[in-house]
N, C-alpha and C positions, 0 to 999 in steps of 0.2 A: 599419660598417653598410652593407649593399650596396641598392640598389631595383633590380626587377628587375618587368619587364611581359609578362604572357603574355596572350592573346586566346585564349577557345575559344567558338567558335559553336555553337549548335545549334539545328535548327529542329524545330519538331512542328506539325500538324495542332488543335493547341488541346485543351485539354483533353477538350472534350465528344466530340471525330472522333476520342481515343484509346480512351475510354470504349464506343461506338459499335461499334469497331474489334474491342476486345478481347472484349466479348459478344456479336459475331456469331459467332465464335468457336465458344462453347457454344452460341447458338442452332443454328449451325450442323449441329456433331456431337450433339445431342439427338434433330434431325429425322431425321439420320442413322439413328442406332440405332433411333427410334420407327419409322422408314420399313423399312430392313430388317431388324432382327432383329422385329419385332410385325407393323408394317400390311402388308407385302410378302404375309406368308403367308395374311393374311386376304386379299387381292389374288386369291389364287392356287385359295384353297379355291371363289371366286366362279365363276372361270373355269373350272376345273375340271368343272362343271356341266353343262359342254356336252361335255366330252371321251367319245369314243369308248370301251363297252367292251371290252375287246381279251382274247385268252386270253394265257394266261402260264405260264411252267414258273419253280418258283424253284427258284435255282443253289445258294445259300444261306441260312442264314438262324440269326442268332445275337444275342444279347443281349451288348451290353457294358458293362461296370461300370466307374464311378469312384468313388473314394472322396477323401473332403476333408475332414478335420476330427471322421472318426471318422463322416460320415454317407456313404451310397452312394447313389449315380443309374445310370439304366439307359438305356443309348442300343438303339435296336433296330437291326439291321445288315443287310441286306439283300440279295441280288442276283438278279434274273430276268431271262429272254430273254422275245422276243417279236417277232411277226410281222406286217407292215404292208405290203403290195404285196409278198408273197414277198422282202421285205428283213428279216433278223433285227435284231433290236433289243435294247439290254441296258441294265436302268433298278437305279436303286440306292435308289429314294428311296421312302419308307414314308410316310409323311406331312411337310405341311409344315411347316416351320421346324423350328427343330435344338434344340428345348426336350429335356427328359428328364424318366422315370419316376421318381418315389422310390417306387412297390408294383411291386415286380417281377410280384408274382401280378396287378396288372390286366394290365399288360405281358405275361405270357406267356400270358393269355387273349386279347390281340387279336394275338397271333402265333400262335396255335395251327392256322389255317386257312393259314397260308405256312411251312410246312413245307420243308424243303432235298430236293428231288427229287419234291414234288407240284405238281400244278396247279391255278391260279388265277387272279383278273380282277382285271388291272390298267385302269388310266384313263388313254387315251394322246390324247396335241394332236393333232390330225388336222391342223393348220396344221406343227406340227413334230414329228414322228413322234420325236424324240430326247428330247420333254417327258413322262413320264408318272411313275403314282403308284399307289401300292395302293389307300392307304386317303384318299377326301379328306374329310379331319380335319385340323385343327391340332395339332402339338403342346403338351403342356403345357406351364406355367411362363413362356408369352410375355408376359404381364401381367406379369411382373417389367422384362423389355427395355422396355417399354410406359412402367412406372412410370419407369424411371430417363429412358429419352429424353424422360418428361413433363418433369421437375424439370429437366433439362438444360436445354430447352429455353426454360421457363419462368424459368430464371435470367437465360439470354440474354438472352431478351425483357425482361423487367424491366431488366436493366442497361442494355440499348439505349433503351428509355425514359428511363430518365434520362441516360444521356449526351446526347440528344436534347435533353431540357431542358436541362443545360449548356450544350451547343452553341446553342440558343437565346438562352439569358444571356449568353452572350458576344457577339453580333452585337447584343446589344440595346445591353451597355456598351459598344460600340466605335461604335454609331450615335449614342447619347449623348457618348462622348467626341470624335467628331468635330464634333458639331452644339456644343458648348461650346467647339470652339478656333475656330471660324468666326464668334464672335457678335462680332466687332469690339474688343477689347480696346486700348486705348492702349496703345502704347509706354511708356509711364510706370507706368503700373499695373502691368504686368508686370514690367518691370525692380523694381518695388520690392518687389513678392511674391516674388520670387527673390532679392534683396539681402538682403530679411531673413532668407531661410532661409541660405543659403550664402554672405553676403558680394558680393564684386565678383570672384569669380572666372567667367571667361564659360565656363569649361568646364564646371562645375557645374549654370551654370544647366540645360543639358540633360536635366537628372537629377529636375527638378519638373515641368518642360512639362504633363507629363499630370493632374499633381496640381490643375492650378489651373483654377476654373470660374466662370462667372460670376455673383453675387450678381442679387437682383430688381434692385437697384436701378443694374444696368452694372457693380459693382464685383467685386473680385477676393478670393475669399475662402479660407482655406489652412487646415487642420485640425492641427495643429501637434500635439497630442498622439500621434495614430496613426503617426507617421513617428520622432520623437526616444525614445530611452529614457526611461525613469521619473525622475521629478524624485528628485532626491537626498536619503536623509533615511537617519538613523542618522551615528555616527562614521566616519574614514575606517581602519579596518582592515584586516588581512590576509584573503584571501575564499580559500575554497575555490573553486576552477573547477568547473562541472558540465559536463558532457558532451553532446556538441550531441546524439549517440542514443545511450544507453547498450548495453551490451552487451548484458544480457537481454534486451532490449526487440527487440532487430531480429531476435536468434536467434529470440525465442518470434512474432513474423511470418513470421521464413522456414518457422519450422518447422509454421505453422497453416497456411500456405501450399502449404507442401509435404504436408499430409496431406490438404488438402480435392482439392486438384489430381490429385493421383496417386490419392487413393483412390477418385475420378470416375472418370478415364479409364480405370483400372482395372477396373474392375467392368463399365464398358462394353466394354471389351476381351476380359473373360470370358465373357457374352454373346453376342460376336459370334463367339469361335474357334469356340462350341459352335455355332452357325450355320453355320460353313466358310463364310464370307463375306467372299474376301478383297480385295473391294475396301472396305469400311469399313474394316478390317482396317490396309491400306496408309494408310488417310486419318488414322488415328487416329495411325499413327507419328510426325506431325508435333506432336500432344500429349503422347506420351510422350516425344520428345527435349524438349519446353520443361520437363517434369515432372522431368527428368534434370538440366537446370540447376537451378531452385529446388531440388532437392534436394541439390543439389553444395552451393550457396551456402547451405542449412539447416545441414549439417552442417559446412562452415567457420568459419560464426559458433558453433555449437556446441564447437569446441572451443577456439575464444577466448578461450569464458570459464574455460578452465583456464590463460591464461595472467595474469602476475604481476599486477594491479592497480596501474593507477598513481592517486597522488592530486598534484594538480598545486594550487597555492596561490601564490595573486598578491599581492603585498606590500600592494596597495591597491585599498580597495572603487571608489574614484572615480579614474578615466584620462582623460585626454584629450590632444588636440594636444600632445608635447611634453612628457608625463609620462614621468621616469624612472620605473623600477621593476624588482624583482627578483620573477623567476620561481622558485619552487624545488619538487622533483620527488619524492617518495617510490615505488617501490616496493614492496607489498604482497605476498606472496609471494616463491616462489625465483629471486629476480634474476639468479643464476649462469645460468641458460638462456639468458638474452637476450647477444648476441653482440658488437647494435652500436647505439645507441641515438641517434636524431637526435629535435631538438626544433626546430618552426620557427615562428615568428609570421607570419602572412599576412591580407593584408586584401584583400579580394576588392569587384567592383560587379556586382551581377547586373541588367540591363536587358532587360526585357520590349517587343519592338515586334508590336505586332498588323497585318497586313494582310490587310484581307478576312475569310476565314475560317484563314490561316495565320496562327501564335505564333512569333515568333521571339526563343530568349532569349542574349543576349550573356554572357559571364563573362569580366570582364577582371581579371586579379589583378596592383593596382596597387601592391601592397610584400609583398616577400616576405625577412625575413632567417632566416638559419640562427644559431637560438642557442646548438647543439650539436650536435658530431656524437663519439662517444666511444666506444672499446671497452674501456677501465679500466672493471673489476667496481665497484669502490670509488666510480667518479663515475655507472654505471649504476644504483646502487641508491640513491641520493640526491643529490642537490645542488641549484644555485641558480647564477642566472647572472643579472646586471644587464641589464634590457632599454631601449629608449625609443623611445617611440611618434612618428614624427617631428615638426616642429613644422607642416606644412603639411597633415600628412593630412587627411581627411575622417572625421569620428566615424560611428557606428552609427546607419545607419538604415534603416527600414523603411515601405515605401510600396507598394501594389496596382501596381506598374510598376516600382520601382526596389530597389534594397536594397544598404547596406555594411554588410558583415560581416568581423569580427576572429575569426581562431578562433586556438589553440595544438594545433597539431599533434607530436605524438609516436609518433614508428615507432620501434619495437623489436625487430629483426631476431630469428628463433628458428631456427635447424637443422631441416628437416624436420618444421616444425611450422608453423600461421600466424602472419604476424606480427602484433604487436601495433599496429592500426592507432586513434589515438583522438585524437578532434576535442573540445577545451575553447574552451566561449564567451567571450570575453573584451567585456564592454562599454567603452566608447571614447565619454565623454558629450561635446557640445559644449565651447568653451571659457567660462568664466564670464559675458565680455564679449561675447558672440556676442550681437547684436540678436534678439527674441523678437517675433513676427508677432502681431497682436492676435487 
């Protein structure tokens, strides 16, 4: 049996500044698409109002069709010259915004007067002689750009609101957990609120500090149920392992994930081409490579779950410090696929330190053995292997700051295919004789 200690840091901005973070995000690109594929052109129709009328000769002039799903839209296509201080001039633009027709027959009524080799009056910037327009109109169908930049943006918003409140609830419990380790506690008190939970080990006590507050009455008071496992009841049997996130479960979020995300940016994206708008255009490229990820990682976990099923079963319901016991493994499906099959028992301490408005969570994995590693078909597709929890460890627990966790790790290498990656909970209860905090 080897122990083996690895440290991974990582720091975050706190829950509520990722939250914040992540729905500016969509507020952002909402206002986007609301601003120029909708309110831009109504911007433009205002101004316009003052523009110059100018004569015009059109160069051409033609209807073009798209079709999608069996229905067709009608872009109008444009091109005239035009004279401004004996400098010619040559505009493309029929109206604004880059909506389209679905009655061709109104469409070639309001092209019927811009005929390709007649003349007509255009509406030109007399500030920028290279700005003008035939018709100032709006195109149709901008109230769709309108509608979608609304929702966008109003998700944003929403969500920034409440990370906002998060982010409020955490300065509040971090002004509260400060003002509770400053109120003067003895030496004694605390040493004994920590003895009870974890013994006389001093490296432990570390691992409560935040837990402990102080009673009306100066004393030290400890919640002892929200941190230990469930008191013990039934025989002690062989348990099934459950699985810390089962398979379906993360596929059917990558994959809800990956439809709402892409089918957004999406559609805001088609919006904008039909605009030729290509600075939202470039902005939005940075949603569709994140959409490119969740969708990689949708369809990963999707075919996971076509591989073998394991079901993993622990000799006994009750562990603790120094329990022997026998892990044993089944495969569910065609085990022949799997190549090279490792199993590992690991116990982990995740420690949360808040400063200020930065989260900073520690993960130090303080036993790590390998129970198998095999590429025999015959020990891949079942077996069992004596394990034991050693006698000084620290049991399972869980605490708003602190947390030990046991899991049984099984990777199952596959050819060109994912591997089989899956995390089983393993609880790890105090020792019998372990002091109990009133």
């Amino acid at each position: 049996m080897s122990l083996k200690v690895r440290v991974r840091s990582k720091s975050t901005n706190g829950g509520g500044c990722f939250l914040m973070f992540f729905f500016c995000l969509f507020l952002i690109a909402g206002s986007g698409v609301a601003y120029f594929a909708a309110l831009k052109p109504r911007f433009d129709v205002a101004r316009s109002q003052s523009w110059t009328e100018t004569p015009c000769v059109i160069l051409s002039s033609e209807i073009s069709v798209s079709t999608s799903k069996g229905k067709h839209s009608y872009y109008p296509k444009v091109k005239y010259s035009y004279n401004v201080n004996d400098l010619e001039y040559f505009g493309e633009r029929f109206w604004f915004g880059g909506g389209n027709a679905s009655d061709r027959v109104s469409l070639d009524n309001l092209m019927k007067p811009f005929q390709a080799g007649g003349e007509a009056v255009c509406f030109v910037n007399s500030n920028d002689p290279y700005e003008s327009v035939l018709l100032r109109a709006l195109a149709p169908g901008l109230w769709i750009a309108l509608l979608v930049g609304s929702i966008f943006s109003a998700v944003g918003l929403g969500g920034m609101t409440i990370g906002f409140g998060v982010f409020r609830a955490e300065r509040r419990k971090k002004r509260l957990t400060a003002s509770s380790t400053s109120d003067g506690l003895s030496g004694q008190q605390e040493t004994a609120a920590r003895t009870a939970l974890f013994g006389d080990d001093s490296h432990r006590e570390e691992r409560v500090s935040s837990q402990l507050s102080p009673a009306p009455s100066g004393g030290v008071t400890y919640t002892r149920p929200t941190c230990l496992p469930k008191t013990r009841t039934g025989p002690d049997e062989p348990l099934v392992l459950e699985q810390t996130i089962s398979r379906g479960l993360k596929a059917i979020g990558l994959i809800v994930l990956a439809l709402f995300w892409n089918g957004i940016t999406g559609t805001v994206t088609f919006f904008t081409v039909k605009d030729f708008s290509i600075v939202p255009l470039l902005f939005l490229l940075i949603f569709h490579a994140i959409g490119l990820i969740i969708l990689w990682g949708a369809l990963h976990s999707t075919l996971q779950l076509f591989n073998p099923k394991t079901v993993a079963v622990c000799s006994h319901s009750y562990l603790q410090p120094g329990s022997e016991f026998e892990i044993s493994w089944l495969q569910k499906g065609n085990s022949k696929r799997i190549r090279k099959l490792i199993l590992t028992l690991e116990g982990k301490e995740q420690v949360t330190y808040r400063q200020g408005t930065n989260t900073r969570t520690e993960t130090s994995v303080f036993f790590s053995e390998r129970i198998l590693e095999t590429v025999d078909p015959s020990e891949i597709s079942r077996g069992f292997r004596e394990v034991k929890i050693p006698d000084e460890a620290m049991h399972t627990f869980d605490a708003a700051n602190n947390k030990i966790i046991w899991t049984l790790q099984i990777h199952g290498e596959i050819p060109y295919w994912p591997d089989i990656l899956d995390d089983f909970t393993i609880t790890v209860y105090p020792p019998k004789n372990e002091a109990v905090a009133p």
